[in-house]
GURO-58195 format. One line per 10 residues: number of its first residue (from 1); their letters; for each residue x, y, z of N, C-alpha, C. Coordinates in Angstrom, 3 decimals, padded with zeros to 6 digits. Example, Ala and Ser with C-alpha at 12.3 -4.5 7.8 and 13.67 -1.06 7.14 Angstrom:
<kollos>
1	AS	013.190 -005.690 007.800 012.300 -004.500 007.800 013.200 -003.300 007.800  012.850 -002.250 007.080 013.670 -001.060 007.140 012.900 000.030 007.870 .
</kollos>
This chain:
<kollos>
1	XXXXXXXXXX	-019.565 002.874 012.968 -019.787 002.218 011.669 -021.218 002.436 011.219  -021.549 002.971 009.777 -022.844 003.042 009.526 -023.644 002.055 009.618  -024.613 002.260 010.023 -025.708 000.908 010.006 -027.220 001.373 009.421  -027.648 001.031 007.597 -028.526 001.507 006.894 -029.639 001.044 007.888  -030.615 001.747 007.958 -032.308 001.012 008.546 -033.243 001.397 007.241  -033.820 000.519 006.616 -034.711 000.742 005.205 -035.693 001.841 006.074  -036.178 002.957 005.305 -036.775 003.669 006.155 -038.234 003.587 005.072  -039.119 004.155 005.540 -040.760 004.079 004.676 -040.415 004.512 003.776  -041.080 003.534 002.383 -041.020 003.602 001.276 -039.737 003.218 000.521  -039.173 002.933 001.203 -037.558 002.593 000.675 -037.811 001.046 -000.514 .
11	XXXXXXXXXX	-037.528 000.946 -001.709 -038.039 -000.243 -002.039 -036.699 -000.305 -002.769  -036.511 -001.751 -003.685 -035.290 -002.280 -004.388 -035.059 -001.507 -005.554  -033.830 -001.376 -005.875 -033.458 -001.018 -007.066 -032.830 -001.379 -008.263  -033.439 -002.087 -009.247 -032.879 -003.068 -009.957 -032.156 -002.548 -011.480  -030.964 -001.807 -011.643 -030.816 -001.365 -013.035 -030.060 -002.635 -014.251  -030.899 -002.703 -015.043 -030.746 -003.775 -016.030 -030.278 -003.086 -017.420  -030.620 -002.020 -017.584 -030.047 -001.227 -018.878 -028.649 -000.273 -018.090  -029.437 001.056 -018.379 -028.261 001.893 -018.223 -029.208 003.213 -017.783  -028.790 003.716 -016.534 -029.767 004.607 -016.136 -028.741 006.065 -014.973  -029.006 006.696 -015.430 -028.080 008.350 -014.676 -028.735 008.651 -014.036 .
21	XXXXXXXXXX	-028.484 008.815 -012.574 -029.521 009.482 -011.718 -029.056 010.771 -011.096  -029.768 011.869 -010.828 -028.741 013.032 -010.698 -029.331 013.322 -009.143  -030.507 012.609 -008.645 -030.729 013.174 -007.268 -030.014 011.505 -006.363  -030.021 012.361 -005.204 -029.531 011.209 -004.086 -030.870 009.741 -004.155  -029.823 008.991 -003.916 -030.716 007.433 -004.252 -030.445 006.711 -002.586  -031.751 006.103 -002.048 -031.913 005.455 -001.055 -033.058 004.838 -001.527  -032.440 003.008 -001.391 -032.943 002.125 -001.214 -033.032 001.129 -000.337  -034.082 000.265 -000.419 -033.357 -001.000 000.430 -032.413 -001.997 000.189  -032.436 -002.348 -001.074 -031.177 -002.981 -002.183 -030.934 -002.298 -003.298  -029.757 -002.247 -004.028 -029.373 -002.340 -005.011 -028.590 -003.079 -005.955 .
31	XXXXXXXXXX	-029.766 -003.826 -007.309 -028.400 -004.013 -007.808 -028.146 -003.617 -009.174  -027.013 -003.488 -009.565 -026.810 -003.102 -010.989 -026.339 -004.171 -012.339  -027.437 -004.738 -012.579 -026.816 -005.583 -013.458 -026.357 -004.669 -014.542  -026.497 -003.778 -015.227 -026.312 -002.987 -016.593 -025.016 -001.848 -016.310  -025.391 -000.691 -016.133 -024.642 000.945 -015.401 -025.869 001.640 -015.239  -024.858 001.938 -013.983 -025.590 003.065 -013.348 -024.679 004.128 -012.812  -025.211 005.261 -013.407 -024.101 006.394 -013.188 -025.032 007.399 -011.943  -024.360 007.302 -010.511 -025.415 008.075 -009.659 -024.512 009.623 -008.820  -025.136 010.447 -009.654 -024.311 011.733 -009.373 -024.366 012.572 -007.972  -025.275 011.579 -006.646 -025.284 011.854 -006.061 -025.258 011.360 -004.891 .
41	XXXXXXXXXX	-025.382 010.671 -003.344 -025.143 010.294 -002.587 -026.072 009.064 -002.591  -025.850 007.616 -002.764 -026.356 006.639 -002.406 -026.151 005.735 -000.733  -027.624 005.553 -000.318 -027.736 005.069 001.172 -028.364 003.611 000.571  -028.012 002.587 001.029 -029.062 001.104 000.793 -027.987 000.020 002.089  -028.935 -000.769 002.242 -028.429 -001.856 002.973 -027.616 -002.508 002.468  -027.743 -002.930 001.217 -026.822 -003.735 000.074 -026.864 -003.486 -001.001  -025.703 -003.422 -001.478 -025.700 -002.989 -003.167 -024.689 -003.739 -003.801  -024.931 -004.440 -004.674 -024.490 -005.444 -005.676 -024.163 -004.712 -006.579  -023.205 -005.231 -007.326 -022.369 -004.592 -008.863 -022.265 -005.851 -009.320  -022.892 -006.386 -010.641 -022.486 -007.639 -011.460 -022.533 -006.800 -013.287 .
51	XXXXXXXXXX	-022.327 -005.023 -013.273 -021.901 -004.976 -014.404 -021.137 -003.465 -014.019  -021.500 -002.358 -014.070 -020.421 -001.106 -014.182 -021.644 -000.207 -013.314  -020.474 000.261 -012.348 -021.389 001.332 -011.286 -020.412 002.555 -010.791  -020.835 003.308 -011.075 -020.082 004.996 -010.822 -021.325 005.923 -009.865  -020.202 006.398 -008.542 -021.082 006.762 -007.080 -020.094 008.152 -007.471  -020.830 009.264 -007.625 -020.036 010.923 -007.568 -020.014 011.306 -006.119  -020.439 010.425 -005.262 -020.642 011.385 -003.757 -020.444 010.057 -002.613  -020.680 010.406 -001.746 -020.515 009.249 -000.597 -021.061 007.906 -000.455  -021.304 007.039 -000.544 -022.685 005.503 -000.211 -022.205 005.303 000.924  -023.180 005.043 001.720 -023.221 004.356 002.787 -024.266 002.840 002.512 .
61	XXXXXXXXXX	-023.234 001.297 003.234 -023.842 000.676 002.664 -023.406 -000.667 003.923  -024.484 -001.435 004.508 -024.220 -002.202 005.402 -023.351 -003.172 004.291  -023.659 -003.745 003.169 -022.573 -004.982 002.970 -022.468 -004.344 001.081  -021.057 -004.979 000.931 -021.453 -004.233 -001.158 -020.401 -005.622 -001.725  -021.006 -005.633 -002.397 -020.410 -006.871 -003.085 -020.510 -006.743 -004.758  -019.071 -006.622 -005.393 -019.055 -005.839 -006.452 -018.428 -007.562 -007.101  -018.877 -007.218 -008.898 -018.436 -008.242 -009.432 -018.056 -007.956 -010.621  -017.983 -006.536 -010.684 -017.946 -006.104 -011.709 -016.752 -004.623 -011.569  -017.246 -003.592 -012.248 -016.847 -002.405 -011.628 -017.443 -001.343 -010.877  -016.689 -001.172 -009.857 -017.199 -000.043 -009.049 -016.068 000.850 -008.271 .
71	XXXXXXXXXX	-016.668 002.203 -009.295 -016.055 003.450 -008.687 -017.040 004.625 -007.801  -016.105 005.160 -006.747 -016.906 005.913 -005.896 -016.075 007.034 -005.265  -016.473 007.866 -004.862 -016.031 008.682 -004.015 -015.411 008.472 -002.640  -016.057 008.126 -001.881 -016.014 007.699 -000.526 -017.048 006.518 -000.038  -016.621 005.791 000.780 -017.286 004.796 001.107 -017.377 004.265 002.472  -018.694 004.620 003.121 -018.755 003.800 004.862 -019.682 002.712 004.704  -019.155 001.442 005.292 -019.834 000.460 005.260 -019.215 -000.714 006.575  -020.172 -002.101 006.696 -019.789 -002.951 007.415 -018.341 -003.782 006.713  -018.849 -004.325 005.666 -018.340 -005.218 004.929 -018.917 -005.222 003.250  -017.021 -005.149 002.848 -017.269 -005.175 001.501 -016.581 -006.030 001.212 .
81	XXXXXXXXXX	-016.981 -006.900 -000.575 -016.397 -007.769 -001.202 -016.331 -007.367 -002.641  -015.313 -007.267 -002.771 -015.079 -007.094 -004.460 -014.523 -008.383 -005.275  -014.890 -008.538 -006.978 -013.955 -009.551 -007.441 -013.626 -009.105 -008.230  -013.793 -007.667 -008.888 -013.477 -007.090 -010.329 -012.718 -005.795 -009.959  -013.240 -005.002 -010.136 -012.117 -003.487 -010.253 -013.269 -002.542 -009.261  -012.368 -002.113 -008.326 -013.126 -001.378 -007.195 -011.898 -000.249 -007.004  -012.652 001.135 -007.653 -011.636 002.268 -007.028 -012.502 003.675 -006.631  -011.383 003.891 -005.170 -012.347 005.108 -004.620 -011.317 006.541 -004.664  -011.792 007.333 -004.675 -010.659 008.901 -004.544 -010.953 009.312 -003.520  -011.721 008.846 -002.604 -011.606 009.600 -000.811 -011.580 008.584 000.070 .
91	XXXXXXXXXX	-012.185 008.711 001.056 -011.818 007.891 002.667 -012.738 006.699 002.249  -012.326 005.340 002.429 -013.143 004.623 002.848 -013.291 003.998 004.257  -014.438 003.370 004.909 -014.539 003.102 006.668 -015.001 001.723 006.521  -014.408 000.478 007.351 -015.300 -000.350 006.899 -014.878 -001.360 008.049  -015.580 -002.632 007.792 -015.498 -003.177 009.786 -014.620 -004.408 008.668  -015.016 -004.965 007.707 -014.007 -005.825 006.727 -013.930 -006.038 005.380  -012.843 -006.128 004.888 -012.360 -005.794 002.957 -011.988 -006.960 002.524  -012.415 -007.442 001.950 -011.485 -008.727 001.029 -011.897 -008.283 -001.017  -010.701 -008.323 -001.428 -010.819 -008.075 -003.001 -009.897 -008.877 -003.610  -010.182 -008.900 -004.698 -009.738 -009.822 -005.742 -009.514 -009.622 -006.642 .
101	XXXXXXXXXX	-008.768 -008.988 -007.646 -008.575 -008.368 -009.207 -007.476 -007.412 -008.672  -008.453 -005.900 -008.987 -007.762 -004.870 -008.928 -008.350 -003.613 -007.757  -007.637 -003.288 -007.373 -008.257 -001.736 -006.279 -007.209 -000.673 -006.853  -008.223 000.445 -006.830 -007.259 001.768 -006.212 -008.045 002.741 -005.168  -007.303 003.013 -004.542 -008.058 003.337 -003.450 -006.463 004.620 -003.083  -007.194 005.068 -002.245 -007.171 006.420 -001.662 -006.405 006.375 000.087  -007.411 006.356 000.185 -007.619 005.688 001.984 -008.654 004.299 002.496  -007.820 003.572 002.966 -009.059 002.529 003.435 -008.646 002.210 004.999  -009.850 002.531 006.146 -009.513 002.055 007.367 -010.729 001.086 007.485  -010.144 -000.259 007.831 -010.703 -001.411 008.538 -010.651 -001.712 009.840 .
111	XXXXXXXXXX	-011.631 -002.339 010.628 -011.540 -001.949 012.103 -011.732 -003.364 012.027  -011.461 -004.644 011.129 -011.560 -006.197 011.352 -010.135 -006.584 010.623  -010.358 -005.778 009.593 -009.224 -006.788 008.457 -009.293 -006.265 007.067  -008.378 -006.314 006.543 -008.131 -006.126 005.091 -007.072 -007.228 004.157  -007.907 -007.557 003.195 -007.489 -009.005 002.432 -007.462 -008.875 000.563  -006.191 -008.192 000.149 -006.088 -008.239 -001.319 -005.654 -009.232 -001.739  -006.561 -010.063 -002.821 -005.703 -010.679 -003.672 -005.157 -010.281 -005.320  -003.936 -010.070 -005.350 -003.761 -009.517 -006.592 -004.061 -010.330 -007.808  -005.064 -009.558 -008.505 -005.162 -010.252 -009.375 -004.690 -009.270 -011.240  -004.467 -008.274 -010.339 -004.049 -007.017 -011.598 -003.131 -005.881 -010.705 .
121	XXXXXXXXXX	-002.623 -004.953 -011.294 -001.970 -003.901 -010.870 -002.849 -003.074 -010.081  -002.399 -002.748 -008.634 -003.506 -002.142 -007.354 -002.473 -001.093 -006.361  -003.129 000.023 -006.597 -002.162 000.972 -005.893 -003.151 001.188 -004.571  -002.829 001.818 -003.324 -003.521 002.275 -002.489 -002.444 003.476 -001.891  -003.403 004.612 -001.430 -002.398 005.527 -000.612 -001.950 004.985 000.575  -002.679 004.654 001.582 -003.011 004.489 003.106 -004.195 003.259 003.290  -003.284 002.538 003.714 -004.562 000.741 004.028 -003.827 000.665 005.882  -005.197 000.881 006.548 -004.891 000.791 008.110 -005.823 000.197 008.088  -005.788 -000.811 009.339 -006.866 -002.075 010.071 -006.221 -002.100 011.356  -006.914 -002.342 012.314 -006.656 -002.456 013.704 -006.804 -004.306 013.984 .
131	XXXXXXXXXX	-006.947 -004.668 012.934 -006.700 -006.196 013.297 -005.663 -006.545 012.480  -005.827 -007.219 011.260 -004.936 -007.997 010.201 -004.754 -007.304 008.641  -004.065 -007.171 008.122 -003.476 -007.076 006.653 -003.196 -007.971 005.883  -003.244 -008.869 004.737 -003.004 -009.468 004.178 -003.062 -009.300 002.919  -001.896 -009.133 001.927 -002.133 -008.878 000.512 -000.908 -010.015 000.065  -001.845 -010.880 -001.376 -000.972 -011.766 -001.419 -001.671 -011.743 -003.070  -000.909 -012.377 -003.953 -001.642 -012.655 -005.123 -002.122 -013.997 -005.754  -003.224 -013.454 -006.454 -003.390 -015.073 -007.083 -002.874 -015.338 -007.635  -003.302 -017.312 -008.153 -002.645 -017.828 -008.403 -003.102 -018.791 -010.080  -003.721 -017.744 -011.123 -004.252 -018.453 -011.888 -003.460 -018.953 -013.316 .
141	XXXXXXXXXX	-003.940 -019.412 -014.052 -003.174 -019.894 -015.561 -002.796 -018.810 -016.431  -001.683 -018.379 -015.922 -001.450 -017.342 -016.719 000.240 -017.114 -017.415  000.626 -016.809 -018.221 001.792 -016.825 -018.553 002.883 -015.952 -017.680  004.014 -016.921 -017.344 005.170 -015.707 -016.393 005.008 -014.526 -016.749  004.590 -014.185 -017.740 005.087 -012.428 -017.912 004.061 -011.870 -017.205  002.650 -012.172 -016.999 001.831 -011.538 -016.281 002.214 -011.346 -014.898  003.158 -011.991 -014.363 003.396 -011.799 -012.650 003.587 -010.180 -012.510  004.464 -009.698 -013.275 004.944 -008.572 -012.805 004.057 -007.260 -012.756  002.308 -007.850 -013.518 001.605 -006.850 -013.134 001.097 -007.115 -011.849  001.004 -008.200 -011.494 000.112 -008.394 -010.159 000.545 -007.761 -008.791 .
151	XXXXXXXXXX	000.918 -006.600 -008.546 001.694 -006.055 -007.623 000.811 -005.142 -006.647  000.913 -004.451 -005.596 000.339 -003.597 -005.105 001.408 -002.188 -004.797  001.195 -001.220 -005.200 001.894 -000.229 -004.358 001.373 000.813 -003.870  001.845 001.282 -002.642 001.220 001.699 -001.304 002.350 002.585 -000.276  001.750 003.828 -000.470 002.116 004.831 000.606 002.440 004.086 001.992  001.610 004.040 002.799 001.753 003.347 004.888 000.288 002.414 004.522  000.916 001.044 005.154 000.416 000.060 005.180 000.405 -000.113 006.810  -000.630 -000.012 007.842 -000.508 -000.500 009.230 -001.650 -001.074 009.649  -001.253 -002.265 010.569 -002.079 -002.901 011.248 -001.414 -003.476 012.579  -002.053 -004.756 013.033 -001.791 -005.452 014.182 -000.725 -006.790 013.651 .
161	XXXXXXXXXX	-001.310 -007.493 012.682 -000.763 -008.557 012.028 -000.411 -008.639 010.325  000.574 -007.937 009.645 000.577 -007.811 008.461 001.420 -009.533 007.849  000.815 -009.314 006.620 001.529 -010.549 005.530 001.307 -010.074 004.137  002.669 -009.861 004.189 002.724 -008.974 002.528 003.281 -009.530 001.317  002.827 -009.633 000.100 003.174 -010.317 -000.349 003.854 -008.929 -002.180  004.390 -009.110 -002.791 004.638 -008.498 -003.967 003.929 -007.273 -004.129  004.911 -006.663 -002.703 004.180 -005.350 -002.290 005.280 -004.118 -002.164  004.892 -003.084 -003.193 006.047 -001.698 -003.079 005.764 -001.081 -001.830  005.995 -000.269 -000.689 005.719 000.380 000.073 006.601 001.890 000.749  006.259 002.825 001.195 007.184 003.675 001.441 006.836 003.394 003.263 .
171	XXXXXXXXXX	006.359 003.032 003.806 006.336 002.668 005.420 005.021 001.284 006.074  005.709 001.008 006.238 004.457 -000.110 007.153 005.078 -000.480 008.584  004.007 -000.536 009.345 003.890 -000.410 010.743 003.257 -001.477 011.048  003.517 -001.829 012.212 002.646 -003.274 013.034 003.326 -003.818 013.986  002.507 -004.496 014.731 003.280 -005.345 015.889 004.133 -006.813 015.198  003.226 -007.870 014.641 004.287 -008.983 013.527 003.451 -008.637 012.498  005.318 -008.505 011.904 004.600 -008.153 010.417 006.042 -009.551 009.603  004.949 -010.015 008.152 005.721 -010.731 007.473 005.967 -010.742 006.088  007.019 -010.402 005.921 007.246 -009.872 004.291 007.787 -010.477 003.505  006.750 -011.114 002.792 006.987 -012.308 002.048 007.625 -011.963 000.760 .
181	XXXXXXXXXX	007.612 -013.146 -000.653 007.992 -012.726 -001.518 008.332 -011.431 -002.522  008.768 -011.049 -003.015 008.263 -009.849 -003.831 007.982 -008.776 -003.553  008.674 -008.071 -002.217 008.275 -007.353 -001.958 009.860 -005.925 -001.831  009.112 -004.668 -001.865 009.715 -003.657 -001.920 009.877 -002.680 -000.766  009.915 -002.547 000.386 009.612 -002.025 001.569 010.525 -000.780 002.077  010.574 000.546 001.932 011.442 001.323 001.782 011.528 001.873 003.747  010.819 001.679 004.797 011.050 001.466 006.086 009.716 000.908 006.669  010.687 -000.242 007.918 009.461 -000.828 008.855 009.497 -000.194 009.849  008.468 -000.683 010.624 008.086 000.113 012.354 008.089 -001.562 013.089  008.318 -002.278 013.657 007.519 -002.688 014.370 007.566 -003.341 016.158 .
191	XXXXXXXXXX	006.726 -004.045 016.679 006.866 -003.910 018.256 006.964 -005.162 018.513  006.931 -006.500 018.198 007.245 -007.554 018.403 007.832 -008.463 017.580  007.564 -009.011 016.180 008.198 -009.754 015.037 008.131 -009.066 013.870  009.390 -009.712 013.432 009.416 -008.941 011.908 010.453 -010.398 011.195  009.902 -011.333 010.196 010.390 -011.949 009.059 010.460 -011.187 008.100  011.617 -011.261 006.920 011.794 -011.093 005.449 011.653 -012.353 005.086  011.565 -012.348 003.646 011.823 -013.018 002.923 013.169 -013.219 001.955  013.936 -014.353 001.201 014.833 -013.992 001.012 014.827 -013.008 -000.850  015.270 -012.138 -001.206 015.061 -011.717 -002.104 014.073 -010.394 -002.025  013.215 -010.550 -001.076 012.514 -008.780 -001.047 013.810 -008.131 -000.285 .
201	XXXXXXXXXX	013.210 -006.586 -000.009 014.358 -005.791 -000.056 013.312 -004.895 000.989  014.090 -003.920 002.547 013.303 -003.131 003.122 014.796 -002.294 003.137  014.623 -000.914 003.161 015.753 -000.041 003.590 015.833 000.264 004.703  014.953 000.081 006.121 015.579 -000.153 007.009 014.649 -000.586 007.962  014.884 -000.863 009.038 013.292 -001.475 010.183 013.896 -000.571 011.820  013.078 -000.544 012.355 012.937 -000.682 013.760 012.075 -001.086 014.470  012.776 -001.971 015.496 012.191 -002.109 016.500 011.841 -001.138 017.719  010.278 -001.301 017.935 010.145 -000.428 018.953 009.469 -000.532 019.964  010.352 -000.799 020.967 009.558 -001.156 022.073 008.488 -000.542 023.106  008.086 000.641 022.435 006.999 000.883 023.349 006.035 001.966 022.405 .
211	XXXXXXXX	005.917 001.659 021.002 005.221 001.932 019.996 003.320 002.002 020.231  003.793 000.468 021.069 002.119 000.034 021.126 001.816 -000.696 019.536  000.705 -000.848 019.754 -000.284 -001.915 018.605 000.404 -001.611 017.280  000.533 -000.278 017.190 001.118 -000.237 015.462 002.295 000.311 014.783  002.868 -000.051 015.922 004.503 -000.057 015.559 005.172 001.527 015.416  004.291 002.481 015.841 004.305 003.747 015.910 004.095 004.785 014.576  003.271 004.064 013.970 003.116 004.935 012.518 002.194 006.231 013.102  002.534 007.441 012.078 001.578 008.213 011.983 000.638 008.394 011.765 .
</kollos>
């Protein structure tokens, strides 16, 4: 897992307007209250999003906490938190994920946990964690018709402990996995428990007894 060290001269980076940077950016913080469009590889310990941030190349970032939007390429970090719209088009690495709105994402491997709450329409290719999964949606004042955007859909979903909630999928894997409301599940894997719910739908499951931790996904 990356771990930033501020190196000499490394100082904060505060964008309040709107600023394009075309060489690689290393700081010790960042944050973006305004946009910042960075066309090249950002390194910082922390980087904040509380308005619109676009990464063309890799960040590496001990913690990122977005509140706004943030799109990127690829992403290695400890721990990230999103509450607004966070989407990447390559690998992300990360030790733990919790989001809130919307994601699209690519690839995301968590080596603690991964925690969506839907709060808008969120696709992912591939969401693996070697601990827990949890995607469930919120729960705010909004008129019935909005439910049916709040969904996630997702290529292979695997972990150790899944809980899925108003989730399309073409495979998910795990040792207990629980598939709650709303959900679409076209085959399971798994090695010890498996609940439905009544009304989601899986086309077929197995049990497998000697899969190991993740129910034998690829």
């Amino acid at each position: 897992m990356y771990m930033h060290t501020a190196g000499e001269g490394e100082i904060p980076l505060k964008v309040m307007g709107s600023l394009i940077c075309r060489e690689d950016i290393r700081a010790s913080f960042i944050h973006v209250f305004g946009h910042l469009k960075a066309n090249g590889m950002v390194a910082t310990a922390r980087l904040k999003v509380s308005g619109d941030c676009s990464i063309a190349k890799a960040c590496h970032a001990e913690s990122i906490e977005n509140l706004g939007s943030l799109r990127l390429h690829s992403l290695q970090a400890r721990h990230v938190h999103s509450s607004g719209y966070l989407s990447a088009a390559g690998p992300m690495r990360v030790a733990t994920f919790a989001a809130k709105g919307a994601v699209k994402l690519q690839s995301l491997e968590a080596a603690d946990s991964i925690e969506i709450v839907l709060g808008n329409t969120s696709t992912a290719e591939r969401l693996t964690s070697s601990g827990w999964v949890h995607i469930r949606r919120s729960f705010p004042k909004l008129g019935f018709h909005m439910g049916s955007f709040r969904r996630l859909a997702c290529g292979l979903i695997q972990g150790a402990s899944l809980r899925l909630e108003y989730t399309s999928a073409r495979l998910v894997c795990g040792t207990d996995i629980a598939v709650g409301p709303g959900c679409d599940i076209g085959e399971i894997r798994y090695s010890h428990s498996l609940t439905v719910a009544p009304g989601s739908k899986v086309g077929r499951s197995f049990h497998c007894n000697d899969a190991g931790d993740t129910g034998g996904c690829p």
